[in-house]
Backbone bond lengths (Angstrom), bond angles and torsions (degrees), N, CA, C in turn:
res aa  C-N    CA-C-N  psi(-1)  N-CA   C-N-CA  omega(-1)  CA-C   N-CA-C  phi
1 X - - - 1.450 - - 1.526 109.34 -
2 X 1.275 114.89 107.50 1.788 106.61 156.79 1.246 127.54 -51.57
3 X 1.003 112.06 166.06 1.351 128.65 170.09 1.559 125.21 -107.30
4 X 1.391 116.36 104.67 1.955 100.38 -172.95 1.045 85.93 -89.03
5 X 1.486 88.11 163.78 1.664 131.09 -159.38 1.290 94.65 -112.65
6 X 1.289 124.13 125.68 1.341 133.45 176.95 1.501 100.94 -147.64
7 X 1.429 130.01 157.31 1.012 126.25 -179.35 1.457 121.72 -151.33
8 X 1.170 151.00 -167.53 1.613 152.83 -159.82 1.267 105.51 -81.76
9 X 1.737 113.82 113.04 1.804 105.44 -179.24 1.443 107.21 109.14
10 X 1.362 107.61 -35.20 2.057 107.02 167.83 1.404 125.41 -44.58
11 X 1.358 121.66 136.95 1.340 113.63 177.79 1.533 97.45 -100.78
12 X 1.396 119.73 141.49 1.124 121.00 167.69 1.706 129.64 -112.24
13 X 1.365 141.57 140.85 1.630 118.50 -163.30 1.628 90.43 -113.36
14 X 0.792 128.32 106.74 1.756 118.47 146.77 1.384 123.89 -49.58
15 X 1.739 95.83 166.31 1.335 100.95 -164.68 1.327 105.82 -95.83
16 X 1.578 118.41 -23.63 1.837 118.13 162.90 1.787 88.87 -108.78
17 X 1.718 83.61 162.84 1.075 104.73 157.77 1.461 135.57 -93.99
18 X 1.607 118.99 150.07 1.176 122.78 -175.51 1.471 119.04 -75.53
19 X 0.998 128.56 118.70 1.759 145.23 164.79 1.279 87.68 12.40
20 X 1.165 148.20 -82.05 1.561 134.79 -154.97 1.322 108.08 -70.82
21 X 1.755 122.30 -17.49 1.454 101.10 -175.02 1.370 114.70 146.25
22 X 1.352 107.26 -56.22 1.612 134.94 176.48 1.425 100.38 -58.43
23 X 1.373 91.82 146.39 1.634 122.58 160.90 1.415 127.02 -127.58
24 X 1.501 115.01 10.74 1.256 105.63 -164.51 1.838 87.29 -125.39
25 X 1.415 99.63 146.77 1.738 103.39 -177.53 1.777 113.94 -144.66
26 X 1.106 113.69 120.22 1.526 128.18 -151.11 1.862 91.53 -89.42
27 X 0.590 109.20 158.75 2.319 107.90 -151.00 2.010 85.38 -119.22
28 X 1.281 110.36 122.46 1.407 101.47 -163.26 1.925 93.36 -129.40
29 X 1.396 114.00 -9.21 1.493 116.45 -178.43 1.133 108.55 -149.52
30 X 1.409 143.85 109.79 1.596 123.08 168.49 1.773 125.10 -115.45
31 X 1.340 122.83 141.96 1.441 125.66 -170.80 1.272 91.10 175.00
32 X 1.284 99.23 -136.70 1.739 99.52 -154.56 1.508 93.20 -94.72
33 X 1.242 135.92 14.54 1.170 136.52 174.37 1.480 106.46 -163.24
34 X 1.098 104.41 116.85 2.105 120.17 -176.65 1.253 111.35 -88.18
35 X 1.058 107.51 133.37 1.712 113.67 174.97 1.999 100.41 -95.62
36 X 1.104 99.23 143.40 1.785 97.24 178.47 1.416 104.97 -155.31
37 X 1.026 107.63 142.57 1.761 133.34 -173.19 2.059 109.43 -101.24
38 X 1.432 111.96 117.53 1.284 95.70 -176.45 1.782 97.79 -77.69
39 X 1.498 83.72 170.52 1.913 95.02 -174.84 1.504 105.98 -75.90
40 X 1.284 105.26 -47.36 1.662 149.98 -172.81 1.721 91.53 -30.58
41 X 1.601 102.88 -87.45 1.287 122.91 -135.63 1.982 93.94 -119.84
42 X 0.982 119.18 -44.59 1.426 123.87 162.22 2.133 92.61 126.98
43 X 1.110 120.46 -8.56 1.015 134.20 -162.57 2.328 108.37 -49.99
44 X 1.034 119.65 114.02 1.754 114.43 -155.05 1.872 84.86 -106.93
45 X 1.181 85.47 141.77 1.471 95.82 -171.89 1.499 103.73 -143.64
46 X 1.646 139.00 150.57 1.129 129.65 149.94 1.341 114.39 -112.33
47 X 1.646 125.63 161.80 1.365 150.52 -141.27 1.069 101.18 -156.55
48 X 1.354 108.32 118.40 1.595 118.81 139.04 1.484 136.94 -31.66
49 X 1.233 127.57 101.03 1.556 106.15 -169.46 1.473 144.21 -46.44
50 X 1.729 104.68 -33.95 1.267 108.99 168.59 1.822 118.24 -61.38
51 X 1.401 95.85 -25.90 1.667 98.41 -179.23 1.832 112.04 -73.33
52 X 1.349 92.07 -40.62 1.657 89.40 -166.18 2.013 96.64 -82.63
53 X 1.354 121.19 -15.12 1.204 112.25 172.08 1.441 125.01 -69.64
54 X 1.850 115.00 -17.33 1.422 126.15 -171.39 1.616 93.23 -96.72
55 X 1.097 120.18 -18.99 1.753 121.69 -175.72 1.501 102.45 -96.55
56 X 0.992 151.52 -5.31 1.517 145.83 176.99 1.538 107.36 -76.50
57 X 1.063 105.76 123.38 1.878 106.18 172.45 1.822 106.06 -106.87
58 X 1.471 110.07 -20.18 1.508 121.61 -179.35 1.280 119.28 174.97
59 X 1.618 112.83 145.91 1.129 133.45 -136.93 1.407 102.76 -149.76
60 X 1.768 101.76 107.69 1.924 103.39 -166.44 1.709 89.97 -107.86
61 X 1.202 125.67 126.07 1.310 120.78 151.06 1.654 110.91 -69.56
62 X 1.648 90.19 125.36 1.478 108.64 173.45 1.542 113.81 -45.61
63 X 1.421 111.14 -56.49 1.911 104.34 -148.33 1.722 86.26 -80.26
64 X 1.222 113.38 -11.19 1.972 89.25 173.53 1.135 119.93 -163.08
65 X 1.275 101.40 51.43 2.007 138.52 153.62 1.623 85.96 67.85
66 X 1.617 143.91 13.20 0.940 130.34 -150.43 1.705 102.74 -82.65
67 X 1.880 124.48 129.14 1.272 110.23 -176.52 1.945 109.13 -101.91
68 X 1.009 98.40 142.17 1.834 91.49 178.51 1.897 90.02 -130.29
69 X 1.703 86.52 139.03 1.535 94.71 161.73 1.578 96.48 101.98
């Protein structure tokens, strides 16, 4: 299993959406457990990595719109 590389400032889209609606989650801590902020609702949550790595459908780096995945 790889490991994606995501880093501080990434927006991330899931593949469901979160209870309020949103799918998109701005990456605010990363290690073996990520802290993430919904776009939606402002709601900060942390994740397990293997969980939030099986839920990512795409992955825009902030500083240069770059999308992976």
């Amino acid at each position: 299993m790889d490991i994606i590389k995501m880093s501080v400032g990434d927006i991330v889209e899931l593949k469901k959406p979160h209870p309020c609606g949103g799918k998109c989650f701005k990456i605010l801590r990363v290690g073996s457990q990520i802290r993430v902020v919904c776009q939606t609702c402002g709601r900060d949550m942390v994740i397990e990595r293997p969980k939030l790595e099986k839920a990512i459908k795409k992955i825009t780096n902030n500083e240069n719109g770059v999308q992976n995945g």
